[in-house]
KETIDO-450305 format. One record per residue (C-alpha): x, y, z; residue in one letter; chain; residue number from 1. Coordinates in nm, 3 decimals. Example, Ala and Ser with C-alpha at 12.3 -4.5 7.8 and 13.67 -1.06 7.14 Angstrom:
! residues 2
      east     north        up   rest   kette    nr
     1.230    -0.450     0.780      A       A     1
     1.367    -0.106     0.714      S       A     2
//
This chain:
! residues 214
      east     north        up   rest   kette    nr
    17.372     9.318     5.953      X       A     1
    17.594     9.013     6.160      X       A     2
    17.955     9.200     6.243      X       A     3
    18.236     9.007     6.086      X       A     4
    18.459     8.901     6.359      X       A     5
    18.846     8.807     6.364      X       A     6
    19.045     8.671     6.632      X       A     7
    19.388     8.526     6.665      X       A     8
    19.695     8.468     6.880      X       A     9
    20.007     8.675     6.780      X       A    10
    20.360     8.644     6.864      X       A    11
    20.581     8.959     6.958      X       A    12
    20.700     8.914     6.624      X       A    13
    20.374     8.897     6.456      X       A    14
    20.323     8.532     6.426      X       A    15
    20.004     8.357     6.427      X       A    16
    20.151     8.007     6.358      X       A    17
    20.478     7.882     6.322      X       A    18
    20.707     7.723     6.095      X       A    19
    20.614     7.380     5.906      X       A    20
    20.251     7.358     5.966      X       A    21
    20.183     6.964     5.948      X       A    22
    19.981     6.679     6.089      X       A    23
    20.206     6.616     6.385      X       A    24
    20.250     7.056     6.407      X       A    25
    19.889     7.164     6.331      X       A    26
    20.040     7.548     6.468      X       A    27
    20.370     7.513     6.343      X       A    28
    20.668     7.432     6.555      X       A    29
    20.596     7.649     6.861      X       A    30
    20.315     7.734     6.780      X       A    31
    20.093     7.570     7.035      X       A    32
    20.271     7.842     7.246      X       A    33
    20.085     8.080     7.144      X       A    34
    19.744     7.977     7.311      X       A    35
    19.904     7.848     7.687      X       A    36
    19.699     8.151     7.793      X       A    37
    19.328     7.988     7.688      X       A    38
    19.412     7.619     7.744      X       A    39
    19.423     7.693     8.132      X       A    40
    19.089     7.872     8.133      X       A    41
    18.764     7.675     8.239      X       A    42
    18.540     7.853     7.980      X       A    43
    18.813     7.738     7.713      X       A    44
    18.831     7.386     7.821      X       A    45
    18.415     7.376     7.846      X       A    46
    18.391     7.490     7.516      X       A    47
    18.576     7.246     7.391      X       A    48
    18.457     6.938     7.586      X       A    49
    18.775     6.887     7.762      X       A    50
    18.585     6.816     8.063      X       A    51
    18.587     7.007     8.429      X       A    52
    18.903     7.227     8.547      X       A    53
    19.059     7.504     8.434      X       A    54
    19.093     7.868     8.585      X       A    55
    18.891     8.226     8.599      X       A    56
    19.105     8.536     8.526      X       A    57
    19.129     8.827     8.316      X       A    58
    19.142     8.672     8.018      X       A    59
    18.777     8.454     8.061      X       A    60
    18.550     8.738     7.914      X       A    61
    18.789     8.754     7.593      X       A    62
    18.723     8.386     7.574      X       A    63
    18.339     8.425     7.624      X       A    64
    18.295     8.740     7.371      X       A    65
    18.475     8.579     7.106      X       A    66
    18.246     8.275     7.106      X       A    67
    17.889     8.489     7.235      X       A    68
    17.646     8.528     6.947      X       A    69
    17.830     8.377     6.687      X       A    70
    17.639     8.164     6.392      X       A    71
    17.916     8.067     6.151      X       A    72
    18.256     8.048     6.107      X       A    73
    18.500     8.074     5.801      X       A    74
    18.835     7.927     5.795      X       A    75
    19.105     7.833     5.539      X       A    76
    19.200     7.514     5.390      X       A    77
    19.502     7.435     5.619      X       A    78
    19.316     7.532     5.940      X       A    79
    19.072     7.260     5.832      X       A    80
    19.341     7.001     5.732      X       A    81
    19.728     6.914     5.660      X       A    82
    19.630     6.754     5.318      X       A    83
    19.728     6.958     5.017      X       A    84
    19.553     6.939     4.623      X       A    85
    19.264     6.761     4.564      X       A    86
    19.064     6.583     4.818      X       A    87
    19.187     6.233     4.780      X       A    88
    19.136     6.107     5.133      X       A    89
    18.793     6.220     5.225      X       A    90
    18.802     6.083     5.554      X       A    91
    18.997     6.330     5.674      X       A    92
    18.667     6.524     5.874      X       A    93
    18.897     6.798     6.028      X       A    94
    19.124     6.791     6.385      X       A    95
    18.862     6.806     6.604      X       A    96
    18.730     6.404     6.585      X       A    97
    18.360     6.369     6.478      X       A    98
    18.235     6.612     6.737      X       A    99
    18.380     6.963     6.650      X       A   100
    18.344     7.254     6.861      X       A   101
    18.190     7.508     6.648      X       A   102
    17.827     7.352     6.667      X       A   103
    17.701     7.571     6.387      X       A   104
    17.827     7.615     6.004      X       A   105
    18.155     7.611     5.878      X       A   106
    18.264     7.742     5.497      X       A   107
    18.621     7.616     5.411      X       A   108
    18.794     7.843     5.139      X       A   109
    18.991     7.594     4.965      X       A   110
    19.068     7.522     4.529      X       A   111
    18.906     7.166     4.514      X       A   112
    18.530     7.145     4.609      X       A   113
    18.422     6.852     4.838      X       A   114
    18.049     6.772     4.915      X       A   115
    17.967     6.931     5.262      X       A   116
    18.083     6.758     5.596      X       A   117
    17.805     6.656     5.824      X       A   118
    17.904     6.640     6.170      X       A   119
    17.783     6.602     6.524      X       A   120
    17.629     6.861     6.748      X       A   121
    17.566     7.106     6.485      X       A   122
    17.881     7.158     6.278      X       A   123
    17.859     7.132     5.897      X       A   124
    18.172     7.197     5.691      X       A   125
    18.099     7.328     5.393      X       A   126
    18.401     7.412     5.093      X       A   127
    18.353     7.730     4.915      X       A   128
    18.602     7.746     4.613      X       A   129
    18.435     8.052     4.455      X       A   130
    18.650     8.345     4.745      X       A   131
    18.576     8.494     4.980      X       A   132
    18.282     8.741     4.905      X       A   133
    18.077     8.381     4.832      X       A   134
    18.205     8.239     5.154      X       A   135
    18.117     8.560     5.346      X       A   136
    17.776     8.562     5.218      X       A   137
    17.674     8.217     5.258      X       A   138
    17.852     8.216     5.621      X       A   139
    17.576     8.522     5.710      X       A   140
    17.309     8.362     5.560      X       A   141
    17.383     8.088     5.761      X       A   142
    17.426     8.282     6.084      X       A   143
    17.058     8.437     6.068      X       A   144
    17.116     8.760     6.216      X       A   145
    17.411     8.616     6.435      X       A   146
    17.794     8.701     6.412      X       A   147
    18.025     8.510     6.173      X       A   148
    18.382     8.451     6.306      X       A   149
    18.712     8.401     6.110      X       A   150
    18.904     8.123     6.226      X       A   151
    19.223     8.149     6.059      X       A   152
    19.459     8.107     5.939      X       A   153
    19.692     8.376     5.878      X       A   154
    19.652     8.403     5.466      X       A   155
    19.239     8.358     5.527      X       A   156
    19.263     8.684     5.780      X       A   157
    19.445     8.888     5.567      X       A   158
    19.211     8.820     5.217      X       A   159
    18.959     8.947     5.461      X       A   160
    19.180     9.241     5.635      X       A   161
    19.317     9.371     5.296      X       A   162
    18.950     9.364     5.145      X       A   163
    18.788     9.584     5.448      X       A   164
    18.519     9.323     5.547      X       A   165
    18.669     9.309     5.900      X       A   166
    18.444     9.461     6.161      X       A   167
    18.572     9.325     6.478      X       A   168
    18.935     9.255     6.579      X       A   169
    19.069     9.047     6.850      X       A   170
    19.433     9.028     6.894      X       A   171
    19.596     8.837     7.189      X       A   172
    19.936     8.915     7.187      X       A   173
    20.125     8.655     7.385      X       A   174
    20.495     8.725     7.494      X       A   175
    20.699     8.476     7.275      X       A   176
    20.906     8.493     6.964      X       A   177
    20.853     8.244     6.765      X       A   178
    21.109     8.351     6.449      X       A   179
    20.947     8.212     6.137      X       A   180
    20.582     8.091     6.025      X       A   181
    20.266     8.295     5.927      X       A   182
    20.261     8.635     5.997      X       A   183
    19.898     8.825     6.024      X       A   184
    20.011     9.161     5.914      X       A   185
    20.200     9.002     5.588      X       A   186
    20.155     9.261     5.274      X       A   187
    19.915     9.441     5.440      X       A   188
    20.024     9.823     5.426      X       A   189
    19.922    10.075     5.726      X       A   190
    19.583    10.035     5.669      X       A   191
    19.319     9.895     5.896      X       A   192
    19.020    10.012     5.687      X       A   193
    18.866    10.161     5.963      X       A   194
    18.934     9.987     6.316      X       A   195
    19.058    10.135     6.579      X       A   196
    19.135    10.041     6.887      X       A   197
    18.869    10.034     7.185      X       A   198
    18.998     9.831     7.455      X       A   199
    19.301     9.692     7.572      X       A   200
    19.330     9.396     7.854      X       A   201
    19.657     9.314     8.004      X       A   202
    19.761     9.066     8.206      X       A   203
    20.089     8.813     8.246      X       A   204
    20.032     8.591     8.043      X       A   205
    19.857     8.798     7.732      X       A   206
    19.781     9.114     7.611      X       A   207
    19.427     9.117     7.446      X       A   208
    19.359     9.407     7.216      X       A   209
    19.023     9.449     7.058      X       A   210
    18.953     9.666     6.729      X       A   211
    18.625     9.786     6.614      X       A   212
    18.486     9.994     6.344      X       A   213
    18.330    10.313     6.530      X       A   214
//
């Protein structure tokens, strides 16, 4: 069966966005500080179309395992937009412009349903408003055999962490403090139903740990 795969940026005080999430703050105020480390890197940059540059350190195979082999993502509603309640402005089609990213399925856990998103170069939104089992299960049969990653945000990770379906962890813990906003661990206990830790990368910028299930 596909591995369920998490990954997110952390603050030294356990942040993975900051305060006042909005259109103008997509992270939070600070929180765009919290991936510095993978906007400099060329294999971040190509994924994303931003075109040639960027660097090659430590950090690149982090970048290039957490997108290998993956065939759907999940994500919450506010990773997906700033709009709250129903759907009244369906032209909102995400922050990533009419090209996304992902290039495979998406499945938005959100409250209010919304006919799926077509997009170019392979990404379909789709907005699953029956939880997170449903989303998990159409996300693999979407992935055909292939990994399915969790985007975020914070309160979508931990429905996921506190219900053991997490196989794969991927922290990057980056050397800020941001104070306030979204923490990962929130109401979560001492339990990581199962992973442990199997390999640590550090380097100036970032410390990347990585959790599996043995």
């Amino acid at each position: 069966m596909s591995k369920l795969r998490l990954r997110a940026s952390m603050s030294l005080d356990g942040f993975t966005a900051g305060p006042q999430q909005s259109k103008n703050h997509p992270l939070g105020l600070g929180g765009m500080r919290l991936h510095q480390w993978a906007f400099e890197l060329a294999a971040f940059r190509t994924m994303l179309g931003m075109g040639d540059g960027g660097i090659v350190n430590d950090s690149t195979p982090i970048i290039e395992q957490q997108f290998h082999n993956v065939g759907a993502s999940i994500m919450g509603r506010n990773m997906f937009s700033p709009l709250r309640g129903p759907w009244l402005d369906e032209e909102w089609k995400g922050w990533w412009g009419d090209t996304p990213p992902f290039h495979h399925p998406v499945f938005v856990l959100t409250h209010h349903a919304r006919a799926p998103l077509v997009l170019k170069g392979g990404t379909t939104f789709y907005f699953i408003t029956d939880g997170i089992e449903s989303a998990l299960r159409q996300a693999r049969q979407a992935a055909a055999g292939k990994d399915v990653s969790i985007g975020g945000g914070a309160q979508t990770a931990q429905q996921f962490l506190r219900a053991g379906l997490v196989d794969e962890m991927t922290l990057s813990l980056v050397p800020v403090l941001l104070g306030s906003g979204e923490r990962l661990f929130e109401n979560q206990g001492d339990d990581l139903h199962g992973l442990e830790l199997v390999q640590t990368i550090a380097t100036p910028e970032v410390v990347h740990l990585k959790f599996a299930r043995p």
